[in-house]
The first five atom37 places (N, CA, C, CB, O) and aatype in JSON, in Angstrom:
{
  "aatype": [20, 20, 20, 20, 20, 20, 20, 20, 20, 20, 20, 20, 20, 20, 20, 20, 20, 20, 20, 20, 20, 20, 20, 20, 20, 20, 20, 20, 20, 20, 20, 20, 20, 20, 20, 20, 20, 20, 20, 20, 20, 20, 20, 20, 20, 20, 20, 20, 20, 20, 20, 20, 20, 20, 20, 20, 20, 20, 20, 20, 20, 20, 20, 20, 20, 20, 20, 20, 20, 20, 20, 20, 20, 20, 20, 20, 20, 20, 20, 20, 20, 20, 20, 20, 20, 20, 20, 20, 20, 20, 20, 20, 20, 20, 20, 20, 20, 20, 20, 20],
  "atom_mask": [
    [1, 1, 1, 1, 1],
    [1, 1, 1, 1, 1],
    [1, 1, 1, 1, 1],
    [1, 1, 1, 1, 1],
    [1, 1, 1, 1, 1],
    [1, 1, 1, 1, 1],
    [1, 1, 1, 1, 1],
    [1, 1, 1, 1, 1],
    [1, 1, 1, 1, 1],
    [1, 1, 1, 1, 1],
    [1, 1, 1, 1, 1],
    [1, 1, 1, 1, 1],
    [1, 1, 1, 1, 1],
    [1, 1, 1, 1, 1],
    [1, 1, 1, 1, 1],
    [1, 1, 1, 1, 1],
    [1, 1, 1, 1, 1],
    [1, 1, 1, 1, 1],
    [1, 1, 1, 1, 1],
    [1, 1, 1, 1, 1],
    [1, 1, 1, 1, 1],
    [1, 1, 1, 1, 1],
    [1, 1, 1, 1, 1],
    [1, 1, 1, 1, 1],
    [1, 1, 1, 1, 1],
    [1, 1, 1, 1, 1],
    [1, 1, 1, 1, 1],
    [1, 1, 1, 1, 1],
    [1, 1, 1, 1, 1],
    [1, 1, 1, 1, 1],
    [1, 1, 1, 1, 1],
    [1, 1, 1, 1, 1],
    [1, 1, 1, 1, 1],
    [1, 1, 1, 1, 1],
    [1, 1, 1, 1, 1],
    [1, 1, 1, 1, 1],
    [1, 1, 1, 1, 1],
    [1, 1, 1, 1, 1],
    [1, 1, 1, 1, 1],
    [1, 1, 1, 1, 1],
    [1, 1, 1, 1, 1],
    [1, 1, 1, 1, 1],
    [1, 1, 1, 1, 1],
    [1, 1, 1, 1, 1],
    [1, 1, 1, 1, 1],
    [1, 1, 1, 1, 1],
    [1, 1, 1, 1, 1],
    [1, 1, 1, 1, 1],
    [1, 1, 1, 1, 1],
    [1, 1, 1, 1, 1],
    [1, 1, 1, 1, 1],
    [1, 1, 1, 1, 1],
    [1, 1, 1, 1, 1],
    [1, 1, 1, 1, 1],
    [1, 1, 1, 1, 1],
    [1, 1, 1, 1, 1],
    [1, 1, 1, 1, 1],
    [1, 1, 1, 1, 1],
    [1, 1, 1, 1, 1],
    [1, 1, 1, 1, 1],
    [1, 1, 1, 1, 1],
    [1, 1, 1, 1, 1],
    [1, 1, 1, 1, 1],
    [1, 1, 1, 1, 1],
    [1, 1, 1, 1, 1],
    [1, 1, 1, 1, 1],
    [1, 1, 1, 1, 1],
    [1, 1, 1, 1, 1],
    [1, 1, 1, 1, 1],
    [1, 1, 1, 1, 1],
    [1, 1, 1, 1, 1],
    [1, 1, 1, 1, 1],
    [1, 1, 1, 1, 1],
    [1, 1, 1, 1, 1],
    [1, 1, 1, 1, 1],
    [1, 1, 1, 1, 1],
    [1, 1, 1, 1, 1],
    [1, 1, 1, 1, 1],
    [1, 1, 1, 1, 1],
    [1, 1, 1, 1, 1],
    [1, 1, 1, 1, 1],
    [1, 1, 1, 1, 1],
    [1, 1, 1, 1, 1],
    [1, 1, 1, 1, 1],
    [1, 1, 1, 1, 1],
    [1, 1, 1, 1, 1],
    [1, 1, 1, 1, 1],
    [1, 1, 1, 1, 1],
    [1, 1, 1, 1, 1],
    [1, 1, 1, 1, 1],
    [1, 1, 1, 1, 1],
    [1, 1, 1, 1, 1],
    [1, 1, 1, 1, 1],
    [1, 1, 1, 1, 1],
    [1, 1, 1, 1, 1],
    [1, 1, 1, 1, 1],
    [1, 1, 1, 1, 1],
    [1, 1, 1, 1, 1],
    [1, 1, 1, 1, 1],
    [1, 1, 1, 1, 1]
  ],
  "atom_positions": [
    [[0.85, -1.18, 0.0], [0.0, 0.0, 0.0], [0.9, 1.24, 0.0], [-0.97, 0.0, 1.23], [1.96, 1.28, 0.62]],
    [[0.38, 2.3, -0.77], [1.36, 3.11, -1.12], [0.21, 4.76, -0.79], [2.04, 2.63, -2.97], [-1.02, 4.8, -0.77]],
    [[1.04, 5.72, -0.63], [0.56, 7.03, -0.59], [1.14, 7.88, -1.05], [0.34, 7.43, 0.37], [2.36, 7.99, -0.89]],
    [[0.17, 9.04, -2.0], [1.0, 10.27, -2.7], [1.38, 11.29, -1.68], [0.12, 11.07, -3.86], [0.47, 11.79, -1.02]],
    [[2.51, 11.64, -1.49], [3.05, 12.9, -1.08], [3.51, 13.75, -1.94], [3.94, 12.76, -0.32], [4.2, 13.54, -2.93]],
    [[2.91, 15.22, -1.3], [3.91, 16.36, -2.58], [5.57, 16.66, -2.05], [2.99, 18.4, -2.67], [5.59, 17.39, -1.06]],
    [[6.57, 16.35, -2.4], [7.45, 16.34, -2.28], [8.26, 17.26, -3.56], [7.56, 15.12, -2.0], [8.36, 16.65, -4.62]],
    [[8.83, 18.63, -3.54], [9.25, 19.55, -4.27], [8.43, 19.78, -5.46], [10.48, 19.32, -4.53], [8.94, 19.86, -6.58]],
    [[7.38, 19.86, -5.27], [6.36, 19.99, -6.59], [5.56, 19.31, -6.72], [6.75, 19.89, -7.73], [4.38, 19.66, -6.77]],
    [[6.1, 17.69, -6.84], [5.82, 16.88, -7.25], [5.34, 15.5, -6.45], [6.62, 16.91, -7.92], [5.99, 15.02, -5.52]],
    [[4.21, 14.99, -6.93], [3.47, 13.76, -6.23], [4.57, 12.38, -6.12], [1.97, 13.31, -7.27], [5.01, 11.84, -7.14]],
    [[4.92, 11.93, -4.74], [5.98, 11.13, -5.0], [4.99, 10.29, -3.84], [7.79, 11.69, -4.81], [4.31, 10.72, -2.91]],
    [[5.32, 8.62, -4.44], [4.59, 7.43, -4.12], [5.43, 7.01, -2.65], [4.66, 6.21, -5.51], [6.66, 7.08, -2.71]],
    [[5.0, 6.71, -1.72], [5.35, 6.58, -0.56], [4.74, 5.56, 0.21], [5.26, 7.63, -0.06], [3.54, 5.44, 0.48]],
    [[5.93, 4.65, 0.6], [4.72, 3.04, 1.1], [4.55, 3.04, 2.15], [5.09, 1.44, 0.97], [5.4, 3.65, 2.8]],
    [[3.75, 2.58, 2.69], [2.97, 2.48, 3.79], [4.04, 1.94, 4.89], [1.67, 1.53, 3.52], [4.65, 0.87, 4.83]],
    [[4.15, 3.24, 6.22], [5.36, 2.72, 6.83], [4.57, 2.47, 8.13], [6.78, 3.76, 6.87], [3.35, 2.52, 8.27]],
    [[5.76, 2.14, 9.31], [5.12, 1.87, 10.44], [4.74, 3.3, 11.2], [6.03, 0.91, 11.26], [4.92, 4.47, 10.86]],
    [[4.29, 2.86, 12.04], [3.81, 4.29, 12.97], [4.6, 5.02, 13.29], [3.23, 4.19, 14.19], [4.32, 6.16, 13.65]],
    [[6.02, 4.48, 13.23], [7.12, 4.81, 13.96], [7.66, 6.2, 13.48], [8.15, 3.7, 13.84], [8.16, 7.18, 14.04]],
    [[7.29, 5.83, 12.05], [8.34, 7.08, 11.42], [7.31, 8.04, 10.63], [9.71, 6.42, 10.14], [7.61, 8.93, 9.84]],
    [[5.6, 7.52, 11.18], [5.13, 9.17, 10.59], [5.61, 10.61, 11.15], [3.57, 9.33, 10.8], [5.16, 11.68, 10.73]],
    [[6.45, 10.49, 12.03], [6.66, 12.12, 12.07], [8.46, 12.29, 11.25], [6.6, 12.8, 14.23], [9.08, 13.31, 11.53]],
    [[8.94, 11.53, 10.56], [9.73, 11.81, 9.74], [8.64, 12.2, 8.27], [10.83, 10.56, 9.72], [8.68, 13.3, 7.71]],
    [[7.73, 11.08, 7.84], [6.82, 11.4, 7.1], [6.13, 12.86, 7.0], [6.08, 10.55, 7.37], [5.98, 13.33, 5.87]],
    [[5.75, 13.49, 8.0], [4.87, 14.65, 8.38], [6.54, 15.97, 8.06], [3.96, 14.39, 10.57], [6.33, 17.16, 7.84]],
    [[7.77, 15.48, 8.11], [8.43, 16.41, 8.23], [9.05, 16.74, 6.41], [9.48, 16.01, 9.47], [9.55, 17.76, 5.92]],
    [[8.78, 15.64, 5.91], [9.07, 15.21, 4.29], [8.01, 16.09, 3.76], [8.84, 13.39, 3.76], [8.22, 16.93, 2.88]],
    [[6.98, 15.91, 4.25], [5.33, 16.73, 3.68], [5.7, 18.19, 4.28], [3.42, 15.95, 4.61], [4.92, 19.07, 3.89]],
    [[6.39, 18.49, 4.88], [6.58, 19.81, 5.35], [6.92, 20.79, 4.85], [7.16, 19.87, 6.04], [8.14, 20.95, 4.73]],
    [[5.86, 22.02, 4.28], [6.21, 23.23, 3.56], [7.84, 24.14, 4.04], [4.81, 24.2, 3.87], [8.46, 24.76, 3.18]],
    [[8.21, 24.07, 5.22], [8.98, 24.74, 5.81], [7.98, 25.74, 6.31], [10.11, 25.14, 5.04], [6.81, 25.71, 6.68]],
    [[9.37, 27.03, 6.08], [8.9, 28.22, 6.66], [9.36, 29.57, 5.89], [9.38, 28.22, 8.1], [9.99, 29.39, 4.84]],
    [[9.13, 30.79, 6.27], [9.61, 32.15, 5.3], [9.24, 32.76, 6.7], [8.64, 32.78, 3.53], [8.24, 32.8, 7.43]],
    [[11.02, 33.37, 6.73], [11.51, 34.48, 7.9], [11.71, 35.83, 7.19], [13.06, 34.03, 8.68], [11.89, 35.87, 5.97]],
    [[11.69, 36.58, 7.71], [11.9, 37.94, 7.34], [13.49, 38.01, 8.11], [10.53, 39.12, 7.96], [13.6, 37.61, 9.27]],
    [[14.66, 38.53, 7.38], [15.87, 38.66, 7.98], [16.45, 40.01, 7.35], [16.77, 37.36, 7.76], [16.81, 40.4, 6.24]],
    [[16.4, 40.3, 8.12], [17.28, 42.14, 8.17], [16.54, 42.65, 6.54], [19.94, 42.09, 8.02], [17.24, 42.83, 5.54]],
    [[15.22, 42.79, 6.57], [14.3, 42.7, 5.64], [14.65, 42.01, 4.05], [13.89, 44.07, 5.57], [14.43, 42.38, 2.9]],
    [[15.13, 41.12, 4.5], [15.24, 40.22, 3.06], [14.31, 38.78, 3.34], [17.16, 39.72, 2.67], [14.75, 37.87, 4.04]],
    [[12.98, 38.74, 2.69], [12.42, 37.41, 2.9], [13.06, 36.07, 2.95], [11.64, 37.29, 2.05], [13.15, 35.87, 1.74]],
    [[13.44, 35.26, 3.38], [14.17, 33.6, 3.12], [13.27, 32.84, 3.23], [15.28, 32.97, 4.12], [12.34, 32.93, 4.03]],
    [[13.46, 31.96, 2.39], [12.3, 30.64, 2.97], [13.89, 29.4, 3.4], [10.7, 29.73, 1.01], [15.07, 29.38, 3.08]],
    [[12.76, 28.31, 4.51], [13.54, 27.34, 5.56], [12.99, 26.51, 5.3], [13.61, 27.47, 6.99], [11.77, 26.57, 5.4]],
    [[13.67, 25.19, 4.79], [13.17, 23.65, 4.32], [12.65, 23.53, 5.91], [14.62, 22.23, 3.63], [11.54, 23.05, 6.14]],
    [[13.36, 23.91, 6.78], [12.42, 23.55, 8.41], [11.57, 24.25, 8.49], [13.03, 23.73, 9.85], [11.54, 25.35, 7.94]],
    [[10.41, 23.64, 9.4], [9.63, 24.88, 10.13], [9.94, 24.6, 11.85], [7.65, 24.82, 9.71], [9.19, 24.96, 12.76]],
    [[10.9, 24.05, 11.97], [11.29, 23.94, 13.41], [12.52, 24.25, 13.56], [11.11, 22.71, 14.01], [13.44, 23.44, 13.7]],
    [[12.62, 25.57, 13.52], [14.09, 26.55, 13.81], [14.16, 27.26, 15.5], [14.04, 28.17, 12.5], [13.15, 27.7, 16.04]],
    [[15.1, 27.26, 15.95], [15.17, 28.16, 17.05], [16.19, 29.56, 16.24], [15.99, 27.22, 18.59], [16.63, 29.82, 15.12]],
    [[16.17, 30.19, 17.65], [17.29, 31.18, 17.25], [18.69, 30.67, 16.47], [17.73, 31.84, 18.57], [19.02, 30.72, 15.29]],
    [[19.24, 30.27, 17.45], [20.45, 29.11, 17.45], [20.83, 28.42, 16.3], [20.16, 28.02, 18.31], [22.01, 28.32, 15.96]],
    [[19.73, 27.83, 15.56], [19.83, 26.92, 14.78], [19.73, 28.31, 13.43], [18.59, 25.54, 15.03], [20.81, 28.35, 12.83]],
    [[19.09, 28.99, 13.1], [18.54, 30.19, 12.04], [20.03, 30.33, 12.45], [17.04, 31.59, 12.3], [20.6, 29.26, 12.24]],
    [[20.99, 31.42, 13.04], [22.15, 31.39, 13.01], [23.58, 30.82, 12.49], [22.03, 31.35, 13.63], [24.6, 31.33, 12.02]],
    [[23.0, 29.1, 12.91], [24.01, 28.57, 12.51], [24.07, 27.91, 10.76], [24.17, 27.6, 13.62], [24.87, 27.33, 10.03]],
    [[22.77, 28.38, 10.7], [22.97, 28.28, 9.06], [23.04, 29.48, 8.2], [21.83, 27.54, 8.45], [23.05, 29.42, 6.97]],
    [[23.09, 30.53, 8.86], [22.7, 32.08, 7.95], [24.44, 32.47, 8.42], [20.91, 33.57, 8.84], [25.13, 32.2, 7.44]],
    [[25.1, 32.88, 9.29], [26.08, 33.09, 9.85], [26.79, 32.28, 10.94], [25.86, 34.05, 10.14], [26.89, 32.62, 12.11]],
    [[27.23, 31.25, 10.45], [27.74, 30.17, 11.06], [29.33, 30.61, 12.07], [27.95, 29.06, 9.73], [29.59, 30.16, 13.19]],
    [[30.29, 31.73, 11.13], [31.54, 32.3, 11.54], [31.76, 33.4, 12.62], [32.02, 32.76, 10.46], [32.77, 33.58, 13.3]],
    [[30.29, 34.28, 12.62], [30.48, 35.08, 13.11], [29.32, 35.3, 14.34], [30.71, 35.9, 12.16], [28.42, 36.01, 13.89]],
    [[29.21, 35.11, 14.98], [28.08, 34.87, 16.3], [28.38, 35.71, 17.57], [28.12, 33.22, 16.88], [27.62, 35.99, 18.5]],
    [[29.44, 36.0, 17.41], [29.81, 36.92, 18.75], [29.5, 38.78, 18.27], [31.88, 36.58, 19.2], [29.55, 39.26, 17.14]],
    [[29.26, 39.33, 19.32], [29.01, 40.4, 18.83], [28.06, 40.89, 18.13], [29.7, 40.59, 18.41], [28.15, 41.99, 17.6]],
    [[26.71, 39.91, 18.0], [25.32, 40.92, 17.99], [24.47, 40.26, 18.56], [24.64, 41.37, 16.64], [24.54, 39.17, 19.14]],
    [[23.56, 41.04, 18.37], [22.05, 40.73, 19.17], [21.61, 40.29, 17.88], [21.0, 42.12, 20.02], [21.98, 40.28, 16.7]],
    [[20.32, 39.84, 18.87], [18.62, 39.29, 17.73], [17.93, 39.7, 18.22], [17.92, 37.81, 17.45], [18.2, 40.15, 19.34]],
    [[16.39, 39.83, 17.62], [15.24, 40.79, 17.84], [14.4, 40.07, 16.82], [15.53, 42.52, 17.56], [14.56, 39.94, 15.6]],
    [[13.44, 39.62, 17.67], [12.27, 39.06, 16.67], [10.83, 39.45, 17.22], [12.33, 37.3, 16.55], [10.25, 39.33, 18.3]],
    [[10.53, 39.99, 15.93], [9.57, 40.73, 15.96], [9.69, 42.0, 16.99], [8.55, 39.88, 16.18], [9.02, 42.17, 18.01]],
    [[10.45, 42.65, 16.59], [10.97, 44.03, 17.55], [11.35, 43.35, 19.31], [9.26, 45.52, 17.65], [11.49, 44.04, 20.31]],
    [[11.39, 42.41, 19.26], [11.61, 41.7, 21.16], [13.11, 41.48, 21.32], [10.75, 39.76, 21.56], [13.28, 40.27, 21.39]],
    [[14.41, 42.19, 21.41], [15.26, 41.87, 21.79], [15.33, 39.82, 22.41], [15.37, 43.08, 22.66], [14.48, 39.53, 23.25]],
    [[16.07, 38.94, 22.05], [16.44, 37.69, 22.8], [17.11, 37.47, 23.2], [16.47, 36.89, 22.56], [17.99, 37.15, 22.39]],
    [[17.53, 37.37, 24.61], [19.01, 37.53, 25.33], [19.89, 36.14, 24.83], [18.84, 37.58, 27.29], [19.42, 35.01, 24.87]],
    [[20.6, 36.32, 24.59], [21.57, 34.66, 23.73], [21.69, 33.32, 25.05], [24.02, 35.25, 23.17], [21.89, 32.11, 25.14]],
    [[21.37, 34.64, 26.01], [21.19, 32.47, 26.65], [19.47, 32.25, 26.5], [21.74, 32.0, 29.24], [19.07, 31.6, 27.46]],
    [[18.77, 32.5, 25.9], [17.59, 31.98, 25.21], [17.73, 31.48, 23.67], [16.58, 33.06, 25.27], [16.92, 30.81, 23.02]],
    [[18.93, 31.97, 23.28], [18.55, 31.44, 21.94], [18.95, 29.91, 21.3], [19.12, 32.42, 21.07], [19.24, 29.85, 20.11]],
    [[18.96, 29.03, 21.9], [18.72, 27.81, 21.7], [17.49, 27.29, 22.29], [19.72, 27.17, 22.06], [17.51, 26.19, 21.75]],
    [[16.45, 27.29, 23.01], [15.19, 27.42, 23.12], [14.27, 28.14, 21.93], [15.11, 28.03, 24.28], [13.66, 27.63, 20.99]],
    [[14.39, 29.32, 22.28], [13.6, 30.34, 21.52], [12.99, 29.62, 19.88], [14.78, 31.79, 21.28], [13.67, 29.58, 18.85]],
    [[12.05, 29.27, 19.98], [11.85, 28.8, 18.29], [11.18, 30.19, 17.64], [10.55, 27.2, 18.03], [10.56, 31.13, 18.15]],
    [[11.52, 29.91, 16.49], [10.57, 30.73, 15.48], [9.33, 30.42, 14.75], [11.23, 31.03, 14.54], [8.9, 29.27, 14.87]],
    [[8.77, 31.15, 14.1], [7.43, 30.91, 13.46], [7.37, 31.39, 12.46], [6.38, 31.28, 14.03], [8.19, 32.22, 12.07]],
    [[6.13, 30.89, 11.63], [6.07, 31.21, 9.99], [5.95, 32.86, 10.3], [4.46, 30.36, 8.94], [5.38, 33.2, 11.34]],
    [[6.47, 33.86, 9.41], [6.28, 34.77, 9.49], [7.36, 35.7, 9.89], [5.42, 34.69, 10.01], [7.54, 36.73, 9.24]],
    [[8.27, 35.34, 11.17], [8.61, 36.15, 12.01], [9.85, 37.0, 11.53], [8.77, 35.46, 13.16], [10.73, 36.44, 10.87]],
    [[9.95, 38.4, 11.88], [10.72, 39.24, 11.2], [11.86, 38.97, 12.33], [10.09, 40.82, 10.89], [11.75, 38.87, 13.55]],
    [[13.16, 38.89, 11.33], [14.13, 38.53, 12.3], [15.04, 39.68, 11.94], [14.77, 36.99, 12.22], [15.31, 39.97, 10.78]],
    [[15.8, 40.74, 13.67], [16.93, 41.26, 13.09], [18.14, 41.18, 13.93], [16.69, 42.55, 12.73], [18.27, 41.22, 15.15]],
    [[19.3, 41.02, 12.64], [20.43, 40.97, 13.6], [21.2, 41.92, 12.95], [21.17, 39.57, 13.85], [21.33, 42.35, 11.81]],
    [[21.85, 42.18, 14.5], [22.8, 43.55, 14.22], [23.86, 43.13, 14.97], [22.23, 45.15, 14.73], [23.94, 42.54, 16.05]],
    [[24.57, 43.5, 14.27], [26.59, 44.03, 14.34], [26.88, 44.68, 15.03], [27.39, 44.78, 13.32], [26.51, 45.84, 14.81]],
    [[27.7, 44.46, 16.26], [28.47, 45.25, 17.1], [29.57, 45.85, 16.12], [29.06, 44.41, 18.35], [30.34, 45.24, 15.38]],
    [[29.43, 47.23, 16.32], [30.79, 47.49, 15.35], [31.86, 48.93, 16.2], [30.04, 48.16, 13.36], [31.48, 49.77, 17.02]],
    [[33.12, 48.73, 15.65], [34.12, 49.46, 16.48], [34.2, 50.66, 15.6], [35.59, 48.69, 16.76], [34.28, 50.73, 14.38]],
    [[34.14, 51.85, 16.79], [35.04, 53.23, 15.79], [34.28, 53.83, 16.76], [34.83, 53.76, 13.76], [33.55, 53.36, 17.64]],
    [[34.75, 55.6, 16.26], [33.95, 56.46, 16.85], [33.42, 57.44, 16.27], [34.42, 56.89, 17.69], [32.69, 58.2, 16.9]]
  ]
}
């Protein structure tokens, strides 16, 4: 027994698995998500991002020295591995920067 999933466009045949792994299933069927980042729209094959994780794929090198703010809410960085995001949410990060 088999089931259609939309998978990148397209209807892809999928056999009937155990119970075990419908939530790998449910994550395959998963639209993602679209963040707003320092106003440039992105879309995320996840829709289960934290701060932390949005970071370590957008700016993986450089992490020290700014803040985040979602949806205008400052997130203090020892929240941001908790902190998840949501469809929608405007994300900004800013640069500590030196001079005077």
């Amino acid at each position: 027994m088999t089931s259609m999933v939309p998978f990148l466009g397209q209807l892809v045949a999928i056999p009937k698995v155990e119970p075990r792994f419908n939530t790998a299933l449910k994550q395959l069927n998963s639209k993602g998500m679209e963040l707003k980042i320092n106003n440039q729209n992105k879309h995320f094959a996840s829709s289960n991002l934290t701060v932390q994780a949005l970071l370590d794929l957008e700016i993986p090198e450089k992490q020290n020295g700014i803040a985040i703010a979602i949806n205008d809410t400052v997130i203090p960085k020892s929240n941001w591995n908790s902190h998840p995001l949501k469809e929608t949410d405007t994300v900004l990060i800013i640069s500590a920067t030196q001079g005077g």
